[in-house]
N, C-alpha and C positions, 0 to 999 in steps of 0.2 A: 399338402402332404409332405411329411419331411423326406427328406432325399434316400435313407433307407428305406423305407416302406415302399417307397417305390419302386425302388431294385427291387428290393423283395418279390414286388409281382413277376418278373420274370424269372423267377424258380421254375416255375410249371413249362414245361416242355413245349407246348403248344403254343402258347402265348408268349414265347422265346422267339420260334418260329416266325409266330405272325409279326411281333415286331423287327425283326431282322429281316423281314424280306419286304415290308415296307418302309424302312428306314434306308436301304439299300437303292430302291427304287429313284428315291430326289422326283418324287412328282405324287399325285394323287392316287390312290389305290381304293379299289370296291372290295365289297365282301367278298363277292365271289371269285374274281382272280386272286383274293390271298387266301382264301378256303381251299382254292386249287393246289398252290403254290405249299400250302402247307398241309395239305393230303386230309383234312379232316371236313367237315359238313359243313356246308353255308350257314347254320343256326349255332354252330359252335364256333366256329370264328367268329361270329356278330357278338358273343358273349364276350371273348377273349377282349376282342378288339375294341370294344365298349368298356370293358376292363382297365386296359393298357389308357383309354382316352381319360377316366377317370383318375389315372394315376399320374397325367400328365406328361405319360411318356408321349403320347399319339395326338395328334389332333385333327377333329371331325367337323366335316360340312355336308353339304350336298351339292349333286348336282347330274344332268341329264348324262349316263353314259355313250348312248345312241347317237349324239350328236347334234340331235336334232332340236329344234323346238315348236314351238305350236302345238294345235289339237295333233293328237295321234304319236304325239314324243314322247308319250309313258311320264311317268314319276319320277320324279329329282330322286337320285339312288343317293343311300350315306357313303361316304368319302374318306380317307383318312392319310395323313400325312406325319412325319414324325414331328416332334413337337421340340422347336429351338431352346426350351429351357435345357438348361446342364441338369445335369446331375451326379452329385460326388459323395462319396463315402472314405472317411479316414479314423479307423480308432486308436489312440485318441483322436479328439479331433483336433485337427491342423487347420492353417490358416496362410494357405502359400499363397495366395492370390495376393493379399494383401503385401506381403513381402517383394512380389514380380511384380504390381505397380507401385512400389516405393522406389525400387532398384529402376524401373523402366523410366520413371518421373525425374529421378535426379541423374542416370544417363543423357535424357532429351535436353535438361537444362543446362549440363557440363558438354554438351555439343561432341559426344560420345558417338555417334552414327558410326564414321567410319572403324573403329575401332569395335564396336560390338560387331558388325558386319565379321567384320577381320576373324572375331573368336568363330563367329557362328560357321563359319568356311572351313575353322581349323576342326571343331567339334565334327562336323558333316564330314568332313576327312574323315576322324579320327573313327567314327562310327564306320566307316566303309570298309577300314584298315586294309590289308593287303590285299581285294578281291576288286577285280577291275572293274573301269568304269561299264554302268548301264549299258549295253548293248542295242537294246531295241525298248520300247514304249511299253509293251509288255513286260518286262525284265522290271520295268523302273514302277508299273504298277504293283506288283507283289512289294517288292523295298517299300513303296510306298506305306501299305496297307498294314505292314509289318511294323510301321512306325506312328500309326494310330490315323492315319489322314485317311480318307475312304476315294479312292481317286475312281475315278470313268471316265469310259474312250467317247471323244466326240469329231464329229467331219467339221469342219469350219466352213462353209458353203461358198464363203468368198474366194477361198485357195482351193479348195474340193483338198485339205490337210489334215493329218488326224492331229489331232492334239486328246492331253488328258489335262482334266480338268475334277479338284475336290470337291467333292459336295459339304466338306465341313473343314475347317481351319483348329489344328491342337492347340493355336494362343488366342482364342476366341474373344476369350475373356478382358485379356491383357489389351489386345489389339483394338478393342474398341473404344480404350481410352488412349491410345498411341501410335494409333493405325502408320505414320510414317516410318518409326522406329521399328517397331515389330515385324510387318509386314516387309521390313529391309532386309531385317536378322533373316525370317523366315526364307527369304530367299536364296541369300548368302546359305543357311545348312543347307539346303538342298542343292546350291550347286556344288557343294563338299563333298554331301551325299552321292551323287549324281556320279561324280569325276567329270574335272575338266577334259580330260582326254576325250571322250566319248561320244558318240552322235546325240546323244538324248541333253539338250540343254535346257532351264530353266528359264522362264522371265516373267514380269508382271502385265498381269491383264486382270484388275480386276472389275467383279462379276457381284453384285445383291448378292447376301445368301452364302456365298463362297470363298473359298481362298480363294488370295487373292495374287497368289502363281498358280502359272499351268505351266506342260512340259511338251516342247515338241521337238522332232528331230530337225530340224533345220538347223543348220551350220551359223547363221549371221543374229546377232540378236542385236539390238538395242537398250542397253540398259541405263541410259542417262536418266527414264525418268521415273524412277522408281519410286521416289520419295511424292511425285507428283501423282502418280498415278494412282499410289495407293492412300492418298488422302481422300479418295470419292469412295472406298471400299466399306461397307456397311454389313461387307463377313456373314 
């Protein structure tokens, strides 16, 4: 299905709903908790959501919600999760992608790292401009979210720490052909973003599936290995 027809299906209000609230989620969703979540009927969400799977926004499995298995664990329920394909819309149509891995291929080759960094800090300032640094994890989730990233609060079990952590990266594309370079830049705006001055600091941790910065309020960070860390990132 081409990339408008796809958007297209979330015209319809309901089926906007359902994919927005399991796209938000970052884990698997049943009928019936997003039939809840979006106020209409479990046989009407099953439409939608079979819908949205068909148009590749969503994608569907099964499996036991109960928890259980063996005799007496009911039937594998359908399942559904957003679906990693992009999807983009430009009329005319444009081709920037190709342009951001040209530019990102002959920075890695011209040994550009620390210098794209450098811009990405200024940018990330320059995006903050006079309004002080992040205050708290909360403050820094809205900025976030504001700038296309979809960020969520998690306990790190080992510190008992909150941290936030993306469920999706804005250089997805880019970054899986240059994962060191990009995943540097992407750091560097966001501590621009961020302000130096302020309790909420930036660093790499990455994570399948994710960006591959998260943000926590701790004072001390380590950023020697950024370039290391983010070449196992698979975004």
């Amino acid at each position: 299905m081409e990339d408008i027809e796809a958007i297209a299906v979330l015209q319809d209000p309901v089926r906007r709903r359902l994919y927005e609230y399991v796209a938000a989620q970052g884990r698997e969703v049943g009928r019936n908790e997003a039939a809840e979540a979006a106020g209409v009927a479990r046989t009407l969400a099953a439409h939608h959501l079979d819908k949205l799977t068909d148009a590749g926004l969503l994608e569907s499995g099964s499996r036991r919600l109960t928890g259980r298995s063996g005799p007496g664990a009911g039937r594998p329920a359908k399942v559904y999760t957003r679906a990693r394909v992009e999807r983009s819309v430009s009329l005319p149509a444009r081709d920037y992608r190709t342009a951001a891995e040209l530019l990102a291929e002959a920075a890695e080759e011209a040994g550009l790292d620390a210098g794209l960094c450098a811009a990405a800090r200024r940018r990330g300032e320059a995006l903050r401009g006079s309004a002080a640094p992040c205050g708290d994890l909360e403050e820094a989730m809205e900025l976030l979210a504001a700038r296309g990233y979809e960020p969520h609060l998690e306990v790190e079990a080992e510190e008992a720490g909150r941290v936030v952590r993306m469920r999706n990266c804005p250089f997805h594309a880019v970054s899986e052909r240059f994962p060191p370079l990009v995943c540097g830049m992407n750091l560097a705006l966001l501590e621009g973003l961020l302000g130096a001055e302020g309790p909420v600091r930036a660093r790499m941790d990455a994570r399948p599936g994710e960006c591959c910065v998260v943000l926590d309020a701790s004072n001390v960070h380590d950023s020697s290995n950024v370039l290391d860390s983010s070449k196992n990132n698979s975004h």
